[in-house]
N, C-alpha and C positions, 0 to 999 in steps of 0.2 A: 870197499870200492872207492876207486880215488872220488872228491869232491869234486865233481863239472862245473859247478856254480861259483867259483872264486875267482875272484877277480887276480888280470894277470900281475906280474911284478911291474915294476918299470926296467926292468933289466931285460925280463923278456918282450916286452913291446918295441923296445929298441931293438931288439935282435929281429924282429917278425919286420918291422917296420924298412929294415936294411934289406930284408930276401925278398919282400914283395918288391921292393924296387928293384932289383935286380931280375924278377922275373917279370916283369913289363907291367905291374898293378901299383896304380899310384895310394898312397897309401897316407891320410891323415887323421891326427890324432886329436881329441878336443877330452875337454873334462867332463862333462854332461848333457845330458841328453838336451838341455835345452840352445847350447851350442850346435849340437849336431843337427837338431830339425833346422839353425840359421843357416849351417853351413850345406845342407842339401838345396834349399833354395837360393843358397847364392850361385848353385853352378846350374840350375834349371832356366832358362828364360820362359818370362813374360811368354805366354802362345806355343810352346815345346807342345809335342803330344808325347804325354807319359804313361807308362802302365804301372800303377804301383800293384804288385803285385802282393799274394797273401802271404801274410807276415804278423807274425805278434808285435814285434820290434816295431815296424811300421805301422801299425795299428794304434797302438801305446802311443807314442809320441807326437800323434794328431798327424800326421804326413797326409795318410792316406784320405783323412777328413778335407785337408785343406788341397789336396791336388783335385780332388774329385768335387768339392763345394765352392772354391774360391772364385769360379770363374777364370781364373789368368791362368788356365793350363785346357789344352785339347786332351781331355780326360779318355782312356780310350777303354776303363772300366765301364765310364759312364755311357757310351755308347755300345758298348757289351750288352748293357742292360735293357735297351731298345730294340735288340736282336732276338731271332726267333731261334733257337737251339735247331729245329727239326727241319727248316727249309735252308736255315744260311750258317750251319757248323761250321762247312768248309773256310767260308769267309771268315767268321768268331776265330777259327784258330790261326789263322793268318795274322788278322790283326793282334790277335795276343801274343803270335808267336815274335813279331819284328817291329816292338814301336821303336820309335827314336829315340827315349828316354826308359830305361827299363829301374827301377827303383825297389829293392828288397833289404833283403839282409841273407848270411850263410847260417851252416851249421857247427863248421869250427873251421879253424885257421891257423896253421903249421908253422911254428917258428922258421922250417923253412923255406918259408913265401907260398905254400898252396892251399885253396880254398877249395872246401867242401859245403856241396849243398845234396841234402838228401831228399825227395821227393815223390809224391804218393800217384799223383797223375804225370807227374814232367811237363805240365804245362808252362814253366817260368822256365825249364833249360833251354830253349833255342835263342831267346834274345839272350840269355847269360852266356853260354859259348862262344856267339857270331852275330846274331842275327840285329841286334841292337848297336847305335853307333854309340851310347852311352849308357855305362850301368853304375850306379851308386848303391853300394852297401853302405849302409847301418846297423853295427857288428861292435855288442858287449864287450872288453876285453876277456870277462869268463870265458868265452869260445876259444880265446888261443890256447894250443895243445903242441907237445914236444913235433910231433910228427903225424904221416898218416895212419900209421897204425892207434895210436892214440885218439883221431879224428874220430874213427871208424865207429870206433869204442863209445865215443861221447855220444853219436849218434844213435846206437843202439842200443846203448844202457842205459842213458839220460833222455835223450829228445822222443824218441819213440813211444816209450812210457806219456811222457806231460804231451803229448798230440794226440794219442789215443784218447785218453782223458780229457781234453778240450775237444775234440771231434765229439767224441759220447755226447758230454753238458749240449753242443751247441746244435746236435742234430737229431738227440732223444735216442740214440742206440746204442749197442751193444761193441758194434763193429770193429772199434777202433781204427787206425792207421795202420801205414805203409810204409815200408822202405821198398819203393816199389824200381826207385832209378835213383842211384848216386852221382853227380857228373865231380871230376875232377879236373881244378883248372891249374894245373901246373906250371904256365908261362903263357902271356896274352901278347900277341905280335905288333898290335893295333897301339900305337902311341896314345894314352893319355885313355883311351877308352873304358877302361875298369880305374872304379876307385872306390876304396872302402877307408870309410870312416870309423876309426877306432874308439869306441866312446869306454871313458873308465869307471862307467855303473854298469849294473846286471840288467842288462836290454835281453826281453823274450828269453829263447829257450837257448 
């Protein structure tokens, strides 16, 4: 089974880095993860309301510590949590579905410019589609893969397994996860609106 977990060449980040631009995903690349937590906060303002949404990657590298603690962000996790699930869902999914600032990571990314994200509820695709006026990924090079048949692959051979296994450890059960909704973003029409950060260590899954 091919290795998932290797990090991409510089030949092919160049090549991935040329397609996403051509498909309307601005695309930057830094050396490590400690560049990449700088570079998401230098494109966030002071006051932004952000969703970081759930993510290893963003978990890992304090993001989602410092958008949700720092005070200098309209946290819209942290009001999720003040919410009552059974009288104001409808609202809860609203506000998660379109903040202003949507903040994750994918689950692989196509030498030729498309990104996949696999998901168990679909709670984070509507601000990644549309619904968000700004989305920032923080994306391992390991996730770059030839194509989407290769994508697919990564997800269901690689990510699915180590989710099921983090879902069990984190919630005592048996259950595992889901590839319950893939969304594919093949071309974003919205100038400047997506951007993913390439970082060249093994972030998440």
């Amino acid at each position: 089974m091919k290795d998932w977990n290797e990090l991409a060449t510089n030949e092919s980040i160049q090549k991935t880095i040329s397609t996403l631009k051509t498909n309307g995903i601005n695309p930057i690349v830094v050396e490590n993860s400690s560049q990449a937590k700088k570079k998401v906060f230098e494109l966030i303002p002071e006051g932004a309301e952000v969703m970081n949404m759930s993510s290893v990657t963003i978990d890992s590298l304090g993001i989602a510590k410092e958008i949700q603690d720092s005070g200098k962000y309209n946290s819209v996790k942290n009001k999720l949590r003040t919410m009552d699930r059974k009288t104001q869902g409808l609202e809860m999914q609203k506000l998660g579905a379109a903040p202003e600032y949507a903040i994750g990571s994918v689950h692989a990314v196509t030498e030729d410019g498309k990104v996949l994200i696999a998901s168990n509820t679909g709670s984070q695709l509507p601000a990644y589609s549309y619904a968000s006026a700004h989305v920032i990924w923080v994306v391992g090079t390991q996730k770059i893969v030839k194509d989407l048949d290769e994508g697919m692959k990564r997800i269901y051979e690689y990510i699915l397994p180590l989710e099921s296994e983090r879902i069990n450890r984190a919630f005592n059960t048996t259950r595992g996860s889901n590839v319950s909704k893939i969304l594919i973003i093949n071309k974003e029409r919205v100038e400047e609106r997506l951007t993913l950060i390439l970082v060249k260590e093994i972030l998440g899954f």
